[in-house]
C-alpha positions in Angstrom: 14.1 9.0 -7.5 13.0 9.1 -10.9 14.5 10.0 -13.6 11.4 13.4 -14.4 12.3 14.7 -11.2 9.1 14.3 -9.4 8.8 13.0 -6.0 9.0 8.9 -6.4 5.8 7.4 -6.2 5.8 3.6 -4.1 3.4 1.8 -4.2 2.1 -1.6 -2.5 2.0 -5.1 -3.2 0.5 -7.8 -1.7 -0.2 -10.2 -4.8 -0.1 -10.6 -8.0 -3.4 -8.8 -8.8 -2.4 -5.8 -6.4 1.2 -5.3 -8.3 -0.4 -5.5 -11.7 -2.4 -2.9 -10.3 0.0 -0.9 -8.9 2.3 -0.8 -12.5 -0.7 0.0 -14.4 -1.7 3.1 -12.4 1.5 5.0 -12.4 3.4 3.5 -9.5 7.4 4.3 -10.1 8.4 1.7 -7.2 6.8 -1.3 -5.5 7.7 -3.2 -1.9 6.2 -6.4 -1.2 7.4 -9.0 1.1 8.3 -12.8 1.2 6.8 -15.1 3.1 7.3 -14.6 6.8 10.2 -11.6 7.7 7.8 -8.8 6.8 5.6 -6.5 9.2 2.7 -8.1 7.1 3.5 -11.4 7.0 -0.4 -12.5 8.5 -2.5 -9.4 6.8 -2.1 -10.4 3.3 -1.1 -13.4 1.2 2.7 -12.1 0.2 4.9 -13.5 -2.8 7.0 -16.4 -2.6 10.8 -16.5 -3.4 9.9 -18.3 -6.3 8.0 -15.4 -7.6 10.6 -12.8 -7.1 11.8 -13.3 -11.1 8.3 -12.7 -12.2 7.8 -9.6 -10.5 11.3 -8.2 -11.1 10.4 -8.8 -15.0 7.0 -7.3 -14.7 8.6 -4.4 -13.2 11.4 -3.9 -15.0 8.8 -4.1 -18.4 7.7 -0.6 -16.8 10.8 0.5 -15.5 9.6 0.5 -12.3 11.7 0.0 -9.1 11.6 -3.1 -6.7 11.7 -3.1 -2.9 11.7 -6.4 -0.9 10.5 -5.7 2.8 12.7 -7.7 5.2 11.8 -5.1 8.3 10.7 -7.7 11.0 12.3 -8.5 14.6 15.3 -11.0 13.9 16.2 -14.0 15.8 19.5 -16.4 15.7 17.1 -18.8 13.4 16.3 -17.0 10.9 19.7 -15.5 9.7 20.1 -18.4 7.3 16.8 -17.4 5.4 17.6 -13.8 5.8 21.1 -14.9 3.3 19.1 -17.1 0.8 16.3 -14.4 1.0 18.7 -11.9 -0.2 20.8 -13.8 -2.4 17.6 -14.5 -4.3 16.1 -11.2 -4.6 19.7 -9.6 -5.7 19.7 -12.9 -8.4 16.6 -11.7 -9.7 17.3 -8.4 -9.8 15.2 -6.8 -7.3 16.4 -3.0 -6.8 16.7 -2.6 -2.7 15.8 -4.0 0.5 14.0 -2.3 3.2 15.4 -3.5 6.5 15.4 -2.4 10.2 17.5 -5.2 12.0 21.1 -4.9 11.5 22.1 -8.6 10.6 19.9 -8.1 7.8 21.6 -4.7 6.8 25.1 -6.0 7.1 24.1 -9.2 5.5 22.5 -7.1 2.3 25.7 -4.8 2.3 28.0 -7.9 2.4 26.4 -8.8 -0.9 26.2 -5.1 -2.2 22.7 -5.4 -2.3 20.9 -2.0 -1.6 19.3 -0.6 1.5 16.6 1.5 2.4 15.9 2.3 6.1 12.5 0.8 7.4 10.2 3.3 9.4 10.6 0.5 12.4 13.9 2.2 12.9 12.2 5.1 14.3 14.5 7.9 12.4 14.1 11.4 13.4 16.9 13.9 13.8 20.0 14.4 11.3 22.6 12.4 13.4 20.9 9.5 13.4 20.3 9.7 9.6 23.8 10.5 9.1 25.0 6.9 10.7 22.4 5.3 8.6 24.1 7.0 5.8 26.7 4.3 6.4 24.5 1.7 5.2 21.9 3.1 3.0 20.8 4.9 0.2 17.6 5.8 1.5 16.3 6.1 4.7 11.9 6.4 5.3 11.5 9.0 8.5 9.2 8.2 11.6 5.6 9.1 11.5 5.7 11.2 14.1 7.8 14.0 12.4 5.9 17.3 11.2 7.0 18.7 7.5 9.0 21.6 9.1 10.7 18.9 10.6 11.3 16.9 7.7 12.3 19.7 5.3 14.9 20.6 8.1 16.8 17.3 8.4 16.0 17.4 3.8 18.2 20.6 4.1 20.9 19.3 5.9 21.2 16.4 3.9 21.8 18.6 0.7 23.9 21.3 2.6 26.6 18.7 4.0 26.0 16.4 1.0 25.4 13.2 2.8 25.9 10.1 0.9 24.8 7.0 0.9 26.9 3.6 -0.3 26.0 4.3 -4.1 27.6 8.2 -3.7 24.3 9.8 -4.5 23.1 12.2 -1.9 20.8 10.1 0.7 17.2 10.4 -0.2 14.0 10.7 2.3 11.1 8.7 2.2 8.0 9.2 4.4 4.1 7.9 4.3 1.7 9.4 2.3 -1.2 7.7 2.6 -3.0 4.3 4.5 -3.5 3.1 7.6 -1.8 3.9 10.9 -1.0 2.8 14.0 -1.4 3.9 17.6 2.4 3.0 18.5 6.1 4.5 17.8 6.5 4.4 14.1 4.6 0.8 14.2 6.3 -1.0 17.7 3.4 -2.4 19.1 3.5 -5.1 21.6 0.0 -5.2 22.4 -0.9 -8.0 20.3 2.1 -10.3 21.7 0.5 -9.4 25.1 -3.1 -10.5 24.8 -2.7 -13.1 21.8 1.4 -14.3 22.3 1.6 -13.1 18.4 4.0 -10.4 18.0 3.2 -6.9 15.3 6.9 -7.0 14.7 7.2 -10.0 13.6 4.1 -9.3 10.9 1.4 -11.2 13.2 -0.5 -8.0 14.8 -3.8 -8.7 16.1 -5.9 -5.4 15.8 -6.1 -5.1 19.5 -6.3 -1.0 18.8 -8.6 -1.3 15.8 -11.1 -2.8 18.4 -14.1 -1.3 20.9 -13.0 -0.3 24.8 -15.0 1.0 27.8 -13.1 2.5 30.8 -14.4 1.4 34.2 -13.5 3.2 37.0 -12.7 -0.3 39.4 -13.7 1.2 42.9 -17.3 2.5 41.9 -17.5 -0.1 39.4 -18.6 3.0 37.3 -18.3 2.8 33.6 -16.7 6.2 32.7 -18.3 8.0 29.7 -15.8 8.5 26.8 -17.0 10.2 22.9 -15.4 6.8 21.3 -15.2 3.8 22.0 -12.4 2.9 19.3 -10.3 5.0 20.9 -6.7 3.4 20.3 -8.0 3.3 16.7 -6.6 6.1 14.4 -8.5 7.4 11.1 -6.2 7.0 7.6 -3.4 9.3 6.6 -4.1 11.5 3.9 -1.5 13.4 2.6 -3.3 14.2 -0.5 -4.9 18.1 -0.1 -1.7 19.4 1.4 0.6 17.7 -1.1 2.7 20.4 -2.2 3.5 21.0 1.5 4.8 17.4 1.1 6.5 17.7 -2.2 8.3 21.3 -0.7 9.9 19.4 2.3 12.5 17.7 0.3 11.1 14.3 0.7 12.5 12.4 -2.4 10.1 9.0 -2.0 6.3 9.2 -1.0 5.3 5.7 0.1 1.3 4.9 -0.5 0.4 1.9 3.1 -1.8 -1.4 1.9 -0.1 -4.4 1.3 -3.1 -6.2 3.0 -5.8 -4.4 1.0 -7.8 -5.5 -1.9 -6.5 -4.7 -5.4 -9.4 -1.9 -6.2 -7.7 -0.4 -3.5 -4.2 -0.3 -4.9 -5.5 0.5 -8.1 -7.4 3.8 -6.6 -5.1 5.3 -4.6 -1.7 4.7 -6.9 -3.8 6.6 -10.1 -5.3 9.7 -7.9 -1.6 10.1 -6.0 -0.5 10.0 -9.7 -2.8 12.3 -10.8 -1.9 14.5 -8.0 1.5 14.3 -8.2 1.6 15.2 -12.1 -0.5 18.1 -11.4 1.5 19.4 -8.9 4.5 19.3 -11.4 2.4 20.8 -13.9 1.2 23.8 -12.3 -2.4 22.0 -12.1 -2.9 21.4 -9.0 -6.5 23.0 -7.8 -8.8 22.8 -5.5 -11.7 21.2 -7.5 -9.1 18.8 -8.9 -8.4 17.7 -4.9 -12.3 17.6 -3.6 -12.6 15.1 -6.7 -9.6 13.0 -5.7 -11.0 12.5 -2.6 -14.4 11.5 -3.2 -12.1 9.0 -5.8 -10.3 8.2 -2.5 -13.2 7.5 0.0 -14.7 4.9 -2.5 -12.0 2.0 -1.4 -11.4 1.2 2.1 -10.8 3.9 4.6 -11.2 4.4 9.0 -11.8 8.1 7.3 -8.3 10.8 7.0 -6.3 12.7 9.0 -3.0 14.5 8.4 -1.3 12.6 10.6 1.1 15.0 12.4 2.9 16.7 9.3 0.6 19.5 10.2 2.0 19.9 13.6 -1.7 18.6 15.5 -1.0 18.1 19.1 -3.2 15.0 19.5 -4.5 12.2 17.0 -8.0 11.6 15.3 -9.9 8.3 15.9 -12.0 6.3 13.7 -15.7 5.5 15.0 -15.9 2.1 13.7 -14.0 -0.9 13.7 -14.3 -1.7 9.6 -14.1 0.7 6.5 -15.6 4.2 5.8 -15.8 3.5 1.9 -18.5 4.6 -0.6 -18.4 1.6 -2.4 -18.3 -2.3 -1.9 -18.0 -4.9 -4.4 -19.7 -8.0 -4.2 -18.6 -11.0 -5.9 -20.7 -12.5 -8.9 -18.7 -14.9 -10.9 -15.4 -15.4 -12.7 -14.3 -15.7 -16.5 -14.4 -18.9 -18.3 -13.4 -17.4 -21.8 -11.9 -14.7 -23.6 -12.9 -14.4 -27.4 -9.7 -12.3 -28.6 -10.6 -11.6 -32.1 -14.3 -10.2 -30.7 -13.1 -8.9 -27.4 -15.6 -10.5 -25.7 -15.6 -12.1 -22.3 -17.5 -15.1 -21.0 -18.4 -14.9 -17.4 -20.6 -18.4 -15.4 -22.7 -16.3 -12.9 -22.3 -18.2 -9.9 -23.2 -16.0 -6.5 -25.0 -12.5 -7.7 -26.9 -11.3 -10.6 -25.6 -8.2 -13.0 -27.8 -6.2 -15.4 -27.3 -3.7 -18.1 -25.7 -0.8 -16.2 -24.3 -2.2 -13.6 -20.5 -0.6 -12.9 -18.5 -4.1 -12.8 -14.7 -5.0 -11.3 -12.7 -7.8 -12.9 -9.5 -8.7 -11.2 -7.0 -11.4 -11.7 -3.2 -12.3 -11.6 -2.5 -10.7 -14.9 -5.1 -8.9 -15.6 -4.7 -6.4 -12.2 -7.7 -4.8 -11.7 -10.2 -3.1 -14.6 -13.2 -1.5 -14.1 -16.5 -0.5 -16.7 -19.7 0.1 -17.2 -22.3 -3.0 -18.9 -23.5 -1.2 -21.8 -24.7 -4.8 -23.7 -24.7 -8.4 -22.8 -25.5 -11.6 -23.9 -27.0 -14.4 -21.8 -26.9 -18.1 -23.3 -25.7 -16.2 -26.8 -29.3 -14.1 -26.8 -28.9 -10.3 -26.3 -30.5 -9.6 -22.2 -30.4 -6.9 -20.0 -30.0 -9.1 -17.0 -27.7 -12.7 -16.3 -29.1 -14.4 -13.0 -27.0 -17.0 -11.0 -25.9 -19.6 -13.7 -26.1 -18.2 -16.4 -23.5 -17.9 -19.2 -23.0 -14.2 -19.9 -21.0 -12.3 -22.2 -19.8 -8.7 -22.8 -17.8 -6.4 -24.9 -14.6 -5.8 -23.2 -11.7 -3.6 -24.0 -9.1 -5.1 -21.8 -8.4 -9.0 -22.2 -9.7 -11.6 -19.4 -7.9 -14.5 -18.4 -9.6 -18.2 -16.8 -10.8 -17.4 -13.7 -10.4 -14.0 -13.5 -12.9 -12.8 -10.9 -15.9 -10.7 -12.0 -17.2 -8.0 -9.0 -20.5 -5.7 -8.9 -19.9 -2.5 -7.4 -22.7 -1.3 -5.5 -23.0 1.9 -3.4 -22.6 1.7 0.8 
């Protein structure tokens, strides 16, 4: 928890551009994963063990909290990565690790490395979480849970003072926002059936995200349902009932997207930020939340739901098999230079022209993720209102640039 008091906000990371992202937007915690032992092992690039010094300094520069996801499946082969795995991440300083199989819990208490409870473990009554207590400082709740539900087992926790390894009382974390999932707190075996590559081991194949008709096999009748994407659930959005969310106790509010783009990251770490401050602040409004989510629907979305914190009896579905979002970027070149003294950037135009007020996206490594307005340019050093596909163009910046740092146009859907 932090140290203000407010509701931890975690935020993901699924590179380099994505975590820069994250710790420039407010995030007070990250997870990632390494390699192959995380549940998104296929969807997005993930760090290496190599890197894990280089994101516990970035962090740490912020004061912001690190949580490696080790929350796969685990077989006899890979308990000897599992140990170097967390050797490393305790060497480099990383703050927890969020596991659901219990070699790699006892092998992260063994070291006196600490634990966080993965989702995949499907926790939802006071029992259970007191046997976790055993193990972990924090546990993250199934999905399935309403609030009242959640501020009840909160309750408990702080009426029979239930600690964790560190002595602190046990702290709950739940979803706040992203994508979800038609099965049990993310168990899916769907994708194992049809394609032999198994969700839990970080290798899901969308089956649910994809179109279905239902044929009645003696008439050979196709039976007429409202959606075709059926198994395909729209976004949690936890945003317009947040102070419900902050009221039930929860300590950690964890923001889904390891696999999407950095603009993404970027977007929906500063609204919850916003959000969350204005909460504390006695700002929250209802003008302030219709804004956040037009900010919200601009980056990838199926559409939003409240899941079922709000008690609904049955899900919501998206209606197409991509993203909902206002926006797109489209890519148009990447920096060559950056003149420090002038703050100008040098961009080669390779794919798709820009003009004079075009809203632009520059992302990189370092850099994270910046967004402006084009308010003056320069094409081959000559003032110009438009750079065409290879040209040499440059413009007034107020963040720095690094070598190919990629530049984006952002045009409306």
């Amino acid at each position: 928890m932090t140290v203000s008091g407010k509701v931890e906000l975690m935020a993901p990371a699924g590179n380099f551009e994505s975590l820069q992202a994250a710790l420039d937007n407010g995030a007070d915690s990250v997870y990632f994963g390494v390699d192959q032992l995380n549940m998104r092992a296929r969807s997005t690039v993930n760090f290496s063990v190599d890197d894990l010094p280089e994101i516990a300094r970035r962090c740490a520069e912020k004061k912001v909290r690190t949580y490696l996801t080790l929350n796969t499946i685990i077989y006899d082969h890979d308990l000897s990565v599992v140990k170097t795995l967390l050797n490393k991440a305790k060497e480099a300083g990383l703050t927890a690790v969020i596991a659901s199989d219990q070699a790699v819990i006892a092998s992260a208490r063994a070291i006196d490395f600490e634990v966080h409870i993965s989702t995949q473990q499907n926790v939802t009554n006071i029992e259970t979480v007191k046997f976790y207590s055993l193990f972990a400082d924090t546990i993250v709740l199934s999905r399935e849970l309403s609030l009242r539900q959640v501020k009840s087992i909160t309750a408990q926790i702080e009426k029979e003072g239930i600690k964790g390894p560190s002595g602190n009382l046990v702290e709950i974390e739940i979803f706040g926002h992203g994508a979800l999932c038609m099965a049990v707190s993310g168990k899916c075996y769907l994708s194992l059936h049809s394609h032999n590559s198994s969700a839990n081991r970080g290798a899901c194949k969308q089956n649910c995200r994809k179109k279905y008709t239902v044929i009645d096999q003696d008439s050979g009748l196709e039976i007429e349902i409202d959606n075709e994407y059926m198994m395909s659930p729209k976004d949690l959005c936890t945003l317009d009932f947040l102070d419900q969310v902050i009221d039930s106790g929860i300590k950690v509010l964890k923001l889904e997207g390891r696999g999407r783009a950095p603009e993404y990251v970027a977007t929906v770490v500063k609204t919850y930020r916003e959000a969350i401050d204005a909460q504390a602040a006695g700002t929250f409004t209802t003008d302030k939340v219709n804004q956040w989510m037009k900010d919200l629907e601009t980056v990838y979305n199926r559409g939003f739901w409240s899941g079922y914190y709000l008690g609904q009896k049955l899900g919501e579905w998206s209606d197409n098999s991509g993203s909902n979002a206002t926006q797109k970027k489209v890519y148009v070149g990447k920096a060559t230079h950056f003149f420090q003294k002038a703050a100008i950037g040098e961009f080669k135009i390779e794919a798709y022209d820009i003009k004079k007020g075009d809203r632009i996206l520059i992302t990189g490594p370092t850099t994270g993720v910046e967004e402006l307005t084009i308010e003056e340019m320069y094409v081959n050093e000559q003032l110009a209102t438009k750079a065409l596909r290879g040209d040499d163009c440059t413009i007034k910046l107020p963040f720095r640039v690094r070598m190919a740092d990629k530049l984006y146009k952002i045009v409306e859907n």
